[in-house]
N, C-alpha and C positions, 0 to 999 in steps of 0.2 A: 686417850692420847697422853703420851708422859713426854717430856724433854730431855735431853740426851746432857747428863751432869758430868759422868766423869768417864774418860778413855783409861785402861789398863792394858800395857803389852810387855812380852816379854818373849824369847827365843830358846827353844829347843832342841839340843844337835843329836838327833837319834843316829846310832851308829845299825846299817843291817845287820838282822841275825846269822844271815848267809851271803856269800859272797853274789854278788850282780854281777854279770859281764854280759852284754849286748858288742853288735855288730862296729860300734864307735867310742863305747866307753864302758867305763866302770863306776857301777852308783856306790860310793864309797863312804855316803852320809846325808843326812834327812833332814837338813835345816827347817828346824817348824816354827814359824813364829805366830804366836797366840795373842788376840784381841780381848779384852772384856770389855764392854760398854754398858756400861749403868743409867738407870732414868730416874727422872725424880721420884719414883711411884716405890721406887726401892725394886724394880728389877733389873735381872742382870742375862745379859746374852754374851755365851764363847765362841768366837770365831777363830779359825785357822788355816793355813795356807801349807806351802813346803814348797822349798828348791831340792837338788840332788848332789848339794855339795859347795855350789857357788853361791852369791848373791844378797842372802840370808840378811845379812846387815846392812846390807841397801834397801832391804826391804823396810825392815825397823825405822830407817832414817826416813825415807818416804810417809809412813805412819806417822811419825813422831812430830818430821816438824812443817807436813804439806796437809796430810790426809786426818786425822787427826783432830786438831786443831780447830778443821772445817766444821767437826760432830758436835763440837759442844752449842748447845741452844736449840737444836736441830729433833724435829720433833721424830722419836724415833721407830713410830709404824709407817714414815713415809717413804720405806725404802725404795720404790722404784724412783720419786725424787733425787733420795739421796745418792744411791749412784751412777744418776747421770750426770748429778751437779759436781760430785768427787772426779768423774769421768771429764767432766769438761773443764773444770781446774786443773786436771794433770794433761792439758790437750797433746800441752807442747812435748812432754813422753810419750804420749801414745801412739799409736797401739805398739806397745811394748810389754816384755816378760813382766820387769820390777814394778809397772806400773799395774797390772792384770791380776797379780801375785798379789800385789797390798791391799786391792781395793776386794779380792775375794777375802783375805780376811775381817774387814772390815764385814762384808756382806753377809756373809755367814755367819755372823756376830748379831747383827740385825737381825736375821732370819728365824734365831733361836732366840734372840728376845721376844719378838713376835710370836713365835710358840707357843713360849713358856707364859705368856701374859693371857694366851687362852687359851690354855690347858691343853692342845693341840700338839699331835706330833707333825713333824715336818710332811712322812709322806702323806698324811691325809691333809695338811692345811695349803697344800701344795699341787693337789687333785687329787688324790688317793686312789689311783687306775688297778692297781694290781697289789694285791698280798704276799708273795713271793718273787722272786726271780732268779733262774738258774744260775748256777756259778761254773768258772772255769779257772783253773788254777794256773800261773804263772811261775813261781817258785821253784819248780824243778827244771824247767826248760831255759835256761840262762844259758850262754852261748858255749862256756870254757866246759861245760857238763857233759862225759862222756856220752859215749849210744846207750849203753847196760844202762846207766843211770837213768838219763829219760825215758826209756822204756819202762823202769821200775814204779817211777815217780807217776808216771802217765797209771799205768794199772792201779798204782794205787790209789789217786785221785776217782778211776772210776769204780775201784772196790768200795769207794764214801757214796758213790753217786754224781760225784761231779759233772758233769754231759762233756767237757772237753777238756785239753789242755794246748798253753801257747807254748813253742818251742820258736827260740831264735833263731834266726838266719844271719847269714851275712860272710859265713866261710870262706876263703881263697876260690874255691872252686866250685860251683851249682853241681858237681858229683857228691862233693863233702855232704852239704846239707840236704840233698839227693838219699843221699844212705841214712843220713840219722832217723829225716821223717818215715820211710820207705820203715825201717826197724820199727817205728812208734806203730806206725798202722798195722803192719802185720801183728804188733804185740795185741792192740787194744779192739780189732775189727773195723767194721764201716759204720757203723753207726754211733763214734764217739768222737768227738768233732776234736778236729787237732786245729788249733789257729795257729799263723807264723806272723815272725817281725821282725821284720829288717832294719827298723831305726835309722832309716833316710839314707841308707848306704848306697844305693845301688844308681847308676847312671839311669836313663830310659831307655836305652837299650840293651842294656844288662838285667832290667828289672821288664822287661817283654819276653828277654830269652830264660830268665827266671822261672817267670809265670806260665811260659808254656812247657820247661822240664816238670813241675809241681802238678798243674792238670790233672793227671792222673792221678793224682792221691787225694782228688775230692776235698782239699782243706776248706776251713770252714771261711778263711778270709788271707788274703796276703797283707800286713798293717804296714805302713809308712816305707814305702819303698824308694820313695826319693824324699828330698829336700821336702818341707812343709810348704816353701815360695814358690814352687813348682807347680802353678796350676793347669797350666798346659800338658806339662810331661804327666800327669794325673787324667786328663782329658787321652792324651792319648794310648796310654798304658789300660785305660777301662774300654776305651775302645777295642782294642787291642786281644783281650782276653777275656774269657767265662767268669774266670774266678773275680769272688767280689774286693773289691780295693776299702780300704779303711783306711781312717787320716783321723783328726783331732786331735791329739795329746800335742800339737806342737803349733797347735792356729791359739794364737792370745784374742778375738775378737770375734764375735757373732757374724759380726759383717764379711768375715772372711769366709764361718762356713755357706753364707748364702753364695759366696762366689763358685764354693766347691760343688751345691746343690745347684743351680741354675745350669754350672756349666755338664752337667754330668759325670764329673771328672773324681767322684767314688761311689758308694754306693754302702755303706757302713763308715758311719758319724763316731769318734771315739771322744767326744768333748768331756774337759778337764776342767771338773767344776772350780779349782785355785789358779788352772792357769788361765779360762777365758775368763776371770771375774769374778766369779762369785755363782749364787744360784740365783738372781736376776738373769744377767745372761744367759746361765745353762740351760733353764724353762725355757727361753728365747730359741736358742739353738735345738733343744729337743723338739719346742712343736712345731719348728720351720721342718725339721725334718720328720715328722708327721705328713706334713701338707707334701712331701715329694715320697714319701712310702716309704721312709728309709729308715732301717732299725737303728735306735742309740745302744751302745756298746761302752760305756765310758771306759777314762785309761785311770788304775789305780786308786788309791783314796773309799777303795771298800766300806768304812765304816761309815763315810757320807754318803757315797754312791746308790748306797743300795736304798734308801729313805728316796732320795731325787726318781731311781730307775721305777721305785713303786709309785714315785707319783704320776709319771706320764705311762700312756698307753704301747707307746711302741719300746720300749726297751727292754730288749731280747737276753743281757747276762751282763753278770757283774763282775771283774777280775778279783782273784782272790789272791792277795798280798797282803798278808798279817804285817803291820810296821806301827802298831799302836797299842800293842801289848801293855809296855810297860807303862801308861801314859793314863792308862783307863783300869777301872774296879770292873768291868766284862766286858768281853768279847762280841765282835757280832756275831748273831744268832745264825745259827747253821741248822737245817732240819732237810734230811734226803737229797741232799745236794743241793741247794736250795738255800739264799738269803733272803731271813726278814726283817723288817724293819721293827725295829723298836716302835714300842705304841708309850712312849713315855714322853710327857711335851719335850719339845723342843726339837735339836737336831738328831737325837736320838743316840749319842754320843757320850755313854755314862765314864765319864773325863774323872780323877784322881787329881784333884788339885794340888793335894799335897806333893804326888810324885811330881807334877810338872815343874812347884817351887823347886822342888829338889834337885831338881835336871838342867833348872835354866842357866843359861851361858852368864857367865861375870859381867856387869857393865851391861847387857842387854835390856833391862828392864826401867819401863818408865810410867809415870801414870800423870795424865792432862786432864786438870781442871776448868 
């Protein structure tokens, strides 16, 4: 056991390589704010988070002069201590984004100290369930992308191997998004799973008369088709229809997906290792929904995702959204459509420090003694 000596943070603004447009917005930038936490022992663990264009410096300021501050003295393999005690200091925030957002990088910061202090990579010191996990590409199916296009994008993802591709929804009209998917399946056949995402747009009755024009095209899941506070209208919508409901990318708290799991109200967990917390809570979240049969699918954050999906047993694919390119000396490892996890300690995240000095925002960066 080492004690926690010094905090180091700083913010990242990655711009996408390719343009986003979903059914409510446009991701028009990647606020990354970065952790280091040092112990006396002379190690060091990197943590990281990300917004999609907001918040970013509310983040920093939460770290700097709340979260922070708490780490130093604080013995640093006690993480599930630590953030519950971080958790219960920020009470009067929570359960909130800025509050969920800080304390995931803090935790993943931990997490990969903890690694690296025994030689351990994340997916094995984490359970080590599985060696690979299927991928499914995202990146061509953004909402503003004509039909030719996603049809091209989709075949080519399964000319790599990929088993699926997500394509948005959210169109003026269930004929629009009617045609685009209807084009993908005929391009790619029945056995290449097409996911969709609606990104909270759709009423409950909009999103029932949705999911029964889709039926027929066998998708592999309909993801966030109403609001995230919507537990009801989720209850009733799974009711409602075959096809399987997905949610997480927009629940900040463990506690919230027991609510989704108890009530039956999806059936596909999409939890967001920066937005529920960290990988304290994520483990939490994935092996509650173990205990209800229900696959983890996480939403984005690839390069950590797929370390966490190998550690537990039930998690069925990992999105594939390259956003850390520039940030890192390599890529995650891809083999027959297929991610693995790095067997190298820590979080498995081989980070270019130099490039992040280089990238970080003016005024951003601080280090607590």
């Amino acid at each position: 056991m080492a004690k926690i000596t010094r905090v180091e943070a700083l913010m990242v603004d990655l711009v996408p390589k390719v343009k986003r447009t979903d059914a409510i917005q446009s991701f028009v930038s990647q606020e990354t704010p970065f952790v280091r936490i040092h112990d006396a022992d002379g190690g060091i663990g990197t943590g990281y988070t990300y917004t999609i264009g907001t918040g970013g410096p509310s983040v920093m300021k939460l770290i700097e002069h709340t979260l922070g501050p708490a780490l130093i003295g604080r013995e640093a393999s006690e993480i599930e201590r630590i953030w519950r005690d971080l958790l219960f200091l920020t009470h009067a925030t929570s359960v909130g984004a800025i509050t969920s957002l800080a304390l995931a990088a803090i935790d993943t910061a931990l997490w990969d100290l903890k690694c690296r202090r025994h030689g351990e990579p994340l997916h094995r010191m984490a359970g080590g369930a599985q060696s690979r996990i299927p991928l499914y590409t995202t990146e061509g199916g953004w909402l503003h992308i004509e039909t030719a296009a996603l049809v091209d994008d989709a075949l080519e993802a399964k000319a790599r191997g990929f088993g699926g591709s997500k394509i948005k929804i959210g169109r003026p009209h269930v004929s629009e998004d009617l045609a685009r998917l209807e084009a993908v399946r005929k391009a790619v056949g029945p056995s290449f799973e097409i996911m969709t995402d609606a990104n909270q747009r759709f009423t409950v009755d909009e999103a029932i008369r949705r999911a029964r024009c889709l039926t027929p095209l066998d998708i592999a899941w309909l993801e966030e088709p109403l609001t995230a506070d919507d537990l009801m209208g989720h209850v009733r919508l799974s009711q409602s229809t075959t096809l399987p409901v997905a949610v997480g990318e927009s629940l900040y708290s463990h506690l919230h997906f027991r609510e989704y799991l108890q009530q039956g109200a999806c059936s596909i967990v999409q939890v967001d290792v920066a937005r529920v917390g960290g990988i304290t809570p994520w483990l939490k979240v994935a092996h509650m929904a173990e205990c209800f049969n229900v696959p983890v699918c996480p939403h984005f954050l690839m390069e950590l995702h797929v370390s966490l999906c190998a550690a537990v047993p039930n998690a069925r694919w990992v999105e594939y959204i390259p956003q850390l390119d520039t940030l890192t000396t390599a890529p995650m490892k891809i083999e027959d459509g297929h991610a693995l996890p790095s067997n190298e300690p820590g979080l498995g995240i081989a980070w270019d420090h130099s490039a992040i000095k280089a990238q970080t925002v003016a005024g951003s960066a601080f280090t607590l003694k």
